[in-house]
C-alpha positions in Angstrom: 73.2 89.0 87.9 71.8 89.7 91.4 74.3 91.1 94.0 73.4 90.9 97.3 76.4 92.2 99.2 79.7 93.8 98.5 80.1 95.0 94.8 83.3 92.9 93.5 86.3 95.4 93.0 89.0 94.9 90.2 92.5 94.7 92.7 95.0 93.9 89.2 94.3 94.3 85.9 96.6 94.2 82.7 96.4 94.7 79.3 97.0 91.9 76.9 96.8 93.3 73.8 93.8 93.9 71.4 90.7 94.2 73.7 92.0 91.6 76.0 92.4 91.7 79.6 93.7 90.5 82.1 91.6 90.8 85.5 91.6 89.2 89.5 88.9 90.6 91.6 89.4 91.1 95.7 86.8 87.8 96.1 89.8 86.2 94.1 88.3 85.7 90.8 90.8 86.0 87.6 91.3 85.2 83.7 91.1 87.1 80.5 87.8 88.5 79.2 87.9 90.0 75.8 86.2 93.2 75.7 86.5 93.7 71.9 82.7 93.1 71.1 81.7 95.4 73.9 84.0 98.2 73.3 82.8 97.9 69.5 78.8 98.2 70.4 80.2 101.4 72.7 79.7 104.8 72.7 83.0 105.8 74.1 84.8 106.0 70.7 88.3 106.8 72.5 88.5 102.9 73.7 88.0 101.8 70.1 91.4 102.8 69.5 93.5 99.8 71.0 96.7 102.0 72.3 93.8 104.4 74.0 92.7 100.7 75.1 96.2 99.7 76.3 96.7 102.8 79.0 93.7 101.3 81.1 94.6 101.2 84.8 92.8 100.1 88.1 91.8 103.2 90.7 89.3 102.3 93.8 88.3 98.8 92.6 87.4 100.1 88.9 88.9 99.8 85.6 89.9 103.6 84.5 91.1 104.2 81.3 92.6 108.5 80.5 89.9 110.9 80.0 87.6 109.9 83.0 86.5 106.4 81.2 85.6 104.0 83.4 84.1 100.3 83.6 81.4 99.1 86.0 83.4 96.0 88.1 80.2 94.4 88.6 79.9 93.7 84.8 83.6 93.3 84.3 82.9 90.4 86.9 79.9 88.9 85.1 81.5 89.0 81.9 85.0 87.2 83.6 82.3 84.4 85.2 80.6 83.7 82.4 83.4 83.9 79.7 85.8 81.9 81.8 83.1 79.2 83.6 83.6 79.9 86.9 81.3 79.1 89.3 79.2 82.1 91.4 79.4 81.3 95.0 77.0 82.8 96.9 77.6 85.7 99.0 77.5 83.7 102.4 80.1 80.9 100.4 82.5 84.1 99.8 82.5 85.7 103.2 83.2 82.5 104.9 86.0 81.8 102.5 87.5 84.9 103.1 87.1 84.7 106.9 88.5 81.7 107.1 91.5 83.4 104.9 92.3 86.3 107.2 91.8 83.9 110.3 94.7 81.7 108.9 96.7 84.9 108.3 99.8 85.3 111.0 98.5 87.7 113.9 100.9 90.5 114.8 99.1 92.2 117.9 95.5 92.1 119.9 94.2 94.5 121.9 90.6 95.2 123.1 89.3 92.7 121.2 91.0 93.6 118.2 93.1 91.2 116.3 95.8 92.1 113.9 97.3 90.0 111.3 99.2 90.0 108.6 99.4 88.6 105.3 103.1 87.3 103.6 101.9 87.1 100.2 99.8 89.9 100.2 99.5 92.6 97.4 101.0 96.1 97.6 100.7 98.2 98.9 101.7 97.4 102.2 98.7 97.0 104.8 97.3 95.0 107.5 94.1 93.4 108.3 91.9 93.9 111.3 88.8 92.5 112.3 86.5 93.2 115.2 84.0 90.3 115.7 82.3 90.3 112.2 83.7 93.1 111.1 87.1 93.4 109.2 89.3 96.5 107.7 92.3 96.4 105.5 94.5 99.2 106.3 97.0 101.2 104.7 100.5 101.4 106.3 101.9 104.5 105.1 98.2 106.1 104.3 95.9 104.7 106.9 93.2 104.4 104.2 91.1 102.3 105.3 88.8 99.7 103.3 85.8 97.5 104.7 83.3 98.5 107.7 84.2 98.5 111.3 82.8 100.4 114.2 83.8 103.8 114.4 85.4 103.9 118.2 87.0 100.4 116.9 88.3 101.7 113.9 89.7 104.9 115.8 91.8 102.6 118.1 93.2 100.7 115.0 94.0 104.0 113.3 95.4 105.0 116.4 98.0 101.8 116.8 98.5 101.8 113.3 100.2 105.7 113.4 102.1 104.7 116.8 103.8 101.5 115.2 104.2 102.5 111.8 107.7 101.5 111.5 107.4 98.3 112.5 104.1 97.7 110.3 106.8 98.4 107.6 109.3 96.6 108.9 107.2 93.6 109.7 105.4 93.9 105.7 109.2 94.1 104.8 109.9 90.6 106.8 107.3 88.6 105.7 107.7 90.0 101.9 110.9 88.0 102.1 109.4 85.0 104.0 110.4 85.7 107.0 107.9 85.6 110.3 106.3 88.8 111.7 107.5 90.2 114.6 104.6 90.8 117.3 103.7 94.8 118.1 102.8 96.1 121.2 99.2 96.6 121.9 97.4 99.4 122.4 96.9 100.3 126.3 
């Protein structure tokens, strides 16, 4: 499989017993691939043992399993496409879809050409999404980690609100966790 933009990253993943798992990617893909024919042709021995298996856990976008084991998300993804039928959209298909999915998202503040919104069914941890023109960041609440590209003086203005209104980033995740609106927040000046 060709990638031509952003590697997929593994958001959830659970255990299902055996090999099984259970995965959904951040481009929204999800289902159960069996891994037990790969993890048989492996050379990591320690995920032959199905407990071992069992502990595996999702850090950065990647599946991670105890003793620094890891699993590329880019095969994990091939194998979940092709096992499960899905269709591959092309990378231009994707990124309009998920525009059009933070655009539709309720916007809590805009400033400098910055909009922020937020997301009611979003998953943890709690965060907000900004976008810049083309460009878009998910960020952190509590953390200000920041995932996706934006320009640096752009990105330093969201960092910025984001540590003068993080109470009501919380409180506003909090609202719309129990389907309530979002409150608007105060721009940056």
């Amino acid at each position: 499989m060709l990638l031509t933009g952003p590697l997929p990253r593994v958001v959830e993943a659970r255990a299902l017993g055996g090999f099984s798992v259970w995965l959904r990617f951040d481009d929204n893909a999800e289902g159960i691939v069996d891994l037990h024919d790969a993890v048989e042709g492996s050379n990591v021995t320690a995920l032959r043992d199905e407990r071992t298996f069992a502990q595996l856990r999702v850090d950065f976008g990647t599946l991670v399993w105890p003793g620094g084991i890891d699993w590329a998300p880019e095969s994990l993804h091939a194998l979940l496409v092709a096992s499960n039928g899905l269709q591959q959209e092309s990378i231009d298909d994707a990124r309009d879809s998920y525009g059009a999915q933070i655009r539709a998202m309720p916007e809590i503040s805009r400033f400098f050409g910055i909009v922020v919104r937020m997301l009611y069914n979003d998953h943890n941890p709690p965060h907000f999404h900004a976008t810049y023109g083309d460009y878009e960041v998910a960020v952190m609440i509590l953390s200000g980690e920041v995932t996706g590209r934006f320009p640096n003086r752009a990105l330093r203005m969201v960092l910025e609100w984001q540590e003068l209104h993080e109470r009501e980033l919380t409180a506003n995740w909090e609202r719309l966790r129990s389907g309530l609106p979002p409150l608007e927040i105060a721009p940056l000046e």
